[in-house]
N, C-alpha and C positions, 0 to 999 in steps of 0.2 A: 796798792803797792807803791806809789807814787805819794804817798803821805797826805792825798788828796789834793794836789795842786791840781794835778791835772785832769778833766773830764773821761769818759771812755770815748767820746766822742773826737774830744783833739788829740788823743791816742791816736787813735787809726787815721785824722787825718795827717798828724805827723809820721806816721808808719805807711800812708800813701804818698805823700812827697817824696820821702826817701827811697821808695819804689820805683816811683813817677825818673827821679835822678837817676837811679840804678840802670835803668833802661835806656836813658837818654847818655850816660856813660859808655853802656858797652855797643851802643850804635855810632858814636860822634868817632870813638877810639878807631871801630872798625872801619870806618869812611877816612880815616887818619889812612890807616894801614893800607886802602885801596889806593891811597894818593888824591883822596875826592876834597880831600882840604890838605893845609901845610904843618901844621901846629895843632896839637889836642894834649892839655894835661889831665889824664885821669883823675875822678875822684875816691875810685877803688878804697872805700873803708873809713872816707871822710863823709856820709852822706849825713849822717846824724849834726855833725857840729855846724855844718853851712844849713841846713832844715830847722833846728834848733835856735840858732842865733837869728834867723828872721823870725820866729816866733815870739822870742824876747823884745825885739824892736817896739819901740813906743811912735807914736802918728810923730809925723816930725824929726824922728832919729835920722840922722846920716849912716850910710854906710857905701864903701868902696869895694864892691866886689872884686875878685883879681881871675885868675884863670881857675880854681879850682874852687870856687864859690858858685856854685849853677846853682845850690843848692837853696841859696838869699833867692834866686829869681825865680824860678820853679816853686818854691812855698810862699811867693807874690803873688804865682797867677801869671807870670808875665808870657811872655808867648813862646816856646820853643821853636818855633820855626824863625823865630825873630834872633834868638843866642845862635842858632846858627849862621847867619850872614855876615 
């Protein structure tokens, strides 16, 4: 359906990123709302375009993530306990 770019494989692993986000969204949001942090922008219905655009990355590309990009670092691998600090 994907005109074969893409494997069934990096299918689902970009459809677990954006899960992986999804989850990591509606818990940062909720720890917002208990006052357990000061500042959280949701990614509510952006997980595909920040999941997406690091999959596009080439070894060497630059990129600036800003507050509503988790998405670039969570389909890196980077640490979520570490975006949270």
């Amino acid at each position: 359906p994907w005109a074969g770019l893409l494997t069934d494989e990096e299918l689902l692993e970009g459809l677990r990123h954006m899960m992986t986000l999804r989850t990591f969204d509606a818990r940062m949001q909720m720890a917002q709302r208990q006052g357990k942090t000061s500042f959280y922008m949701q990614h509510l219905g952006e997980e595909a375009v920040s999941c997406a655009f690091r999959k596009a990355l080439q070894p060497g590309d630059m990129n600036f993530p800003t507050y509503r990009q988790a998405g670039l670092l969570i389909a890196d691998g980077y640490p979520m306990v570490m975006m949270m600090n």
